[in-house]
C-alpha positions as CSV (number, residue, x, y, z in Angstrom):
1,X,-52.6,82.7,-111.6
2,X,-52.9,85.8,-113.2
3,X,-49.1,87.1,-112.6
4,X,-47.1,83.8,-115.2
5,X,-49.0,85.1,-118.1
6,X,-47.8,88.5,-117.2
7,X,-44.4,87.1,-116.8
8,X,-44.2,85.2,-119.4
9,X,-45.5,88.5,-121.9
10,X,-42.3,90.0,-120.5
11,X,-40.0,87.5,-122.8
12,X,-41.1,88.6,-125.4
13,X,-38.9,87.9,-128.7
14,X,-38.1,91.8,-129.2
15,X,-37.4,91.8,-125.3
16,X,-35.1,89.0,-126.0
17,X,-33.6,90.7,-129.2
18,X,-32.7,93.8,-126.7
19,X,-31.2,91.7,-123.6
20,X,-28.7,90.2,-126.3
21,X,-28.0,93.8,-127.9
22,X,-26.9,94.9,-124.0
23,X,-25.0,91.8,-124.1
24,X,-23.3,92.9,-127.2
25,X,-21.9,96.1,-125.4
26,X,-19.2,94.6,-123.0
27,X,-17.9,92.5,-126.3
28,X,-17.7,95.9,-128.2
29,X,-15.5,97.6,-125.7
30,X,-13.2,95.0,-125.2
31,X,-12.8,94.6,-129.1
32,X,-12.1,98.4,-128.8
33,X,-9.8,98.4,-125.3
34,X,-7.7,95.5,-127.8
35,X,-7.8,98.3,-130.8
36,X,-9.5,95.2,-133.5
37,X,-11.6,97.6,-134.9
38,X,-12.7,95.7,-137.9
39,X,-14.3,93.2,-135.4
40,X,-15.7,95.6,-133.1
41,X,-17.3,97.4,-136.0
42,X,-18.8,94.3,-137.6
43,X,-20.9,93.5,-133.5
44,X,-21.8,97.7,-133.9
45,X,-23.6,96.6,-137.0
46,X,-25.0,93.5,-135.5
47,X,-26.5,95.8,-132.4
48,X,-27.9,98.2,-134.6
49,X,-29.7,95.6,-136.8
50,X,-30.8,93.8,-133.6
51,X,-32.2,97.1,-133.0
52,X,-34.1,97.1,-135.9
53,X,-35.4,93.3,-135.7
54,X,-36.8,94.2,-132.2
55,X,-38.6,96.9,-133.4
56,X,-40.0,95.4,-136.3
57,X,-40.8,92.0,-134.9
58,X,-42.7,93.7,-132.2
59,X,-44.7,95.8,-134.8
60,X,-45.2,92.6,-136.9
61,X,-46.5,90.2,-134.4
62,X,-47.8,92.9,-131.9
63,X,-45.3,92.3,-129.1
64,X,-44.8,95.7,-127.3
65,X,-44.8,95.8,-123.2
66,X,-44.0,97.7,-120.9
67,X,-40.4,96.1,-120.1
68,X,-39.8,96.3,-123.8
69,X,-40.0,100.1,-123.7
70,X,-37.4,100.6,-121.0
71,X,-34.8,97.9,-122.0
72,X,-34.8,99.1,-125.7
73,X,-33.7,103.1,-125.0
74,X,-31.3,101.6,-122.4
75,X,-30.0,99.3,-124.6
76,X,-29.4,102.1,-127.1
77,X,-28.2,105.0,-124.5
78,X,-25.6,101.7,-123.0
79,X,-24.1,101.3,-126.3
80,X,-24.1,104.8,-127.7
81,X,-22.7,106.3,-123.9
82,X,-20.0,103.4,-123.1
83,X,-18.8,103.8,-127.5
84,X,-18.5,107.6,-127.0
85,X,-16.4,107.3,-123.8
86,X,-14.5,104.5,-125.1
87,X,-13.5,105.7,-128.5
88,X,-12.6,109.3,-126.6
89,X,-10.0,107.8,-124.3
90,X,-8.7,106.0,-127.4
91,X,-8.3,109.0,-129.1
92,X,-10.8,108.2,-132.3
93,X,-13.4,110.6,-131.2
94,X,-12.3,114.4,-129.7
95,X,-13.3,114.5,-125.7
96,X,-15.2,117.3,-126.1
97,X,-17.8,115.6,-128.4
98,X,-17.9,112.5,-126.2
99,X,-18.6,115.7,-122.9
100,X,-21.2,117.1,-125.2
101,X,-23.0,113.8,-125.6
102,X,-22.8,112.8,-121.9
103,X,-23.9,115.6,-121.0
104,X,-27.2,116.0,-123.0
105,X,-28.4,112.4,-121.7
106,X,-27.3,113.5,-117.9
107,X,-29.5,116.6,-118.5
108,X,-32.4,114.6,-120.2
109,X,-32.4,111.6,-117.2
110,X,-32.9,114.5,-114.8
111,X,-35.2,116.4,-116.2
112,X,-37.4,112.6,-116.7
113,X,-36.5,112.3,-112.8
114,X,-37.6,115.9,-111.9
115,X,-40.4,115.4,-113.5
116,X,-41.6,112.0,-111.8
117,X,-40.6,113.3,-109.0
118,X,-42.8,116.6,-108.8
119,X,-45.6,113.8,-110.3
120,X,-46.2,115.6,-113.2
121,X,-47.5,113.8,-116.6
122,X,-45.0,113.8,-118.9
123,X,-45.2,112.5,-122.5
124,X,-41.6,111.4,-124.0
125,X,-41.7,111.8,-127.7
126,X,-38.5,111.9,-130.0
127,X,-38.5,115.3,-131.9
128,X,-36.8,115.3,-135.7
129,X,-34.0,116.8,-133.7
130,X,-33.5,114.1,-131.4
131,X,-34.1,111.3,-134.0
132,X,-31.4,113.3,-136.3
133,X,-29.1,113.8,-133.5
134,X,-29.1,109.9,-133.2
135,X,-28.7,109.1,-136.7
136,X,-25.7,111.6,-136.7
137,X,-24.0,109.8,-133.5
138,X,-24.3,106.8,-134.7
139,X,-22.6,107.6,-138.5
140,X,-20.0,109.2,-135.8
141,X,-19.6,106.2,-134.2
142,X,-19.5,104.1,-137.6
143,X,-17.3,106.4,-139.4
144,X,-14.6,106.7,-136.5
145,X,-14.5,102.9,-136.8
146,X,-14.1,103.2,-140.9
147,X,-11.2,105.8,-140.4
148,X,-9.6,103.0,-138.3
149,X,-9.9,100.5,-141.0
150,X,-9.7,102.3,-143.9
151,X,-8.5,105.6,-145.0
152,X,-11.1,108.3,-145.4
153,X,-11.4,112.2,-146.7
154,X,-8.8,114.6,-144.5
155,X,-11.8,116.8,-143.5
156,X,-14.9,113.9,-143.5
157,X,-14.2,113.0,-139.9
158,X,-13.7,116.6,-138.0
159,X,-17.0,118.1,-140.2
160,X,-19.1,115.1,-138.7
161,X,-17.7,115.5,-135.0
162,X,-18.8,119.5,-135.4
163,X,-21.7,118.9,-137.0
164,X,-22.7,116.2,-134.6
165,X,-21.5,118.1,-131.8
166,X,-23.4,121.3,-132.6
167,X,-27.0,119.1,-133.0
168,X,-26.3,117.4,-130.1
169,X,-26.2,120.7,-127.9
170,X,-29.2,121.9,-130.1
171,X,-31.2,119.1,-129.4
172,X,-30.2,119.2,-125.7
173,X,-31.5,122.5,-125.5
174,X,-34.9,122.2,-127.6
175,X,-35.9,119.4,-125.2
176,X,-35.1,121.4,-122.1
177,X,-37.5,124.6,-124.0
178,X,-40.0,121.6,-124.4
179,X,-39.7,120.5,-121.2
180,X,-40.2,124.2,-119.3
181,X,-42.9,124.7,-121.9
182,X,-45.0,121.7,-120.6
183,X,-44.2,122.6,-117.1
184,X,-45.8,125.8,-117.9
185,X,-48.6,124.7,-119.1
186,X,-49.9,122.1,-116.3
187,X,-52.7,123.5,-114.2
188,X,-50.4,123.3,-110.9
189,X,-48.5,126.0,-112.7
190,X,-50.8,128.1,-113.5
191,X,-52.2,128.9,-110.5
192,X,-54.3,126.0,-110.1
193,X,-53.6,125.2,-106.1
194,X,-55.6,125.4,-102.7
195,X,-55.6,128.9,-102.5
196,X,-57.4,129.5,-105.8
């Protein structure tokens, strides 16, 4: 009896919000694959205000869970990845910056895993870095879409693939810092084993 009320808490509306933002993705790429940019930038700004709405609703009516805070980053990290990779192999955005951002999740999903793995506690909390490094993929994103559509500055586009490029790695690398940092300061690090 007690596990359908648990269930049910799962379906939440923000958890509902996020399934139909993953279901979003596969429309975006296609729209891209076709090159109908205009339409695949107008579902980009429908996933990111769905992201929004799930966040606020679950603020507003007190609807976080635990399925809620997995589905929402991998909603977010499904779109961002598959737009990168896309957009690369159409040319819009340079490979290297789609490599750069790849990589930086790959290197952050193994660190998690390493650290789950070696059971130690881990607390995962965006830095201004990472939130900043977001905001500037996503402008990438939007902006590569614009310059499809419309015909923007010479030198807009390559300064925000640099400068979004550059964060990227920085923010890659503050998290690893953060990450050794915590691992040095856990007790089983510091000597705190069997042996005393």
């Amino acid at each position: 009896m007690a596990a359908r009320p648990h269930s049910r808490a799962s379906l939440t509306v923000p958890n509902l919000i996020t399934l139909a933002r993953i279901l979003l993705t596969p429309l975006f790429i296609i729209l891209l694959i076709q090159g109908r940019y205009y339409k695949a930038l107008i579902v980009f700004l429908l996933a990111g205000l769905s992201d929004l709405a799930d966040g606020l609703v679950a603020r507003i009516w007190h609807q976080k869970s635990p399925l809620g805070a997995y589905l929402d980053p991998l909603a977010d990290k499904l779109l961002m990845s598959s737009s990168f990779v896309t957009l690369s192999i159409s040319h819009v955005i340079p490979p290297w910056l789609t490599v750069v951002v790849i990589s930086r999740d790959v290197a952050l999903a193994l660190g998690v895993a390493l650290f789950r793995l070696a059971d130690l506690p881990l607390v995962i909390a965006p830095t201004w870095l990472g939130k900043w490094t977001t905001t500037l993929q996503i402008c990438t994103i939007l902006l590569a879409l614009v310059g499809k559509i419309w015909t923007l500055p010479p030198l807009l586009l390559p300064l925000i693939f640099w400068l979004t490029g550059l964060l990227t790695a920085l923010s890659g690398v503050h998290y690893i810092y953060r990450g050794l940092r915590w691992i040095g300061h856990t007790p089983t690090s510091r000597g705190g084993n069997a042996d005393g």
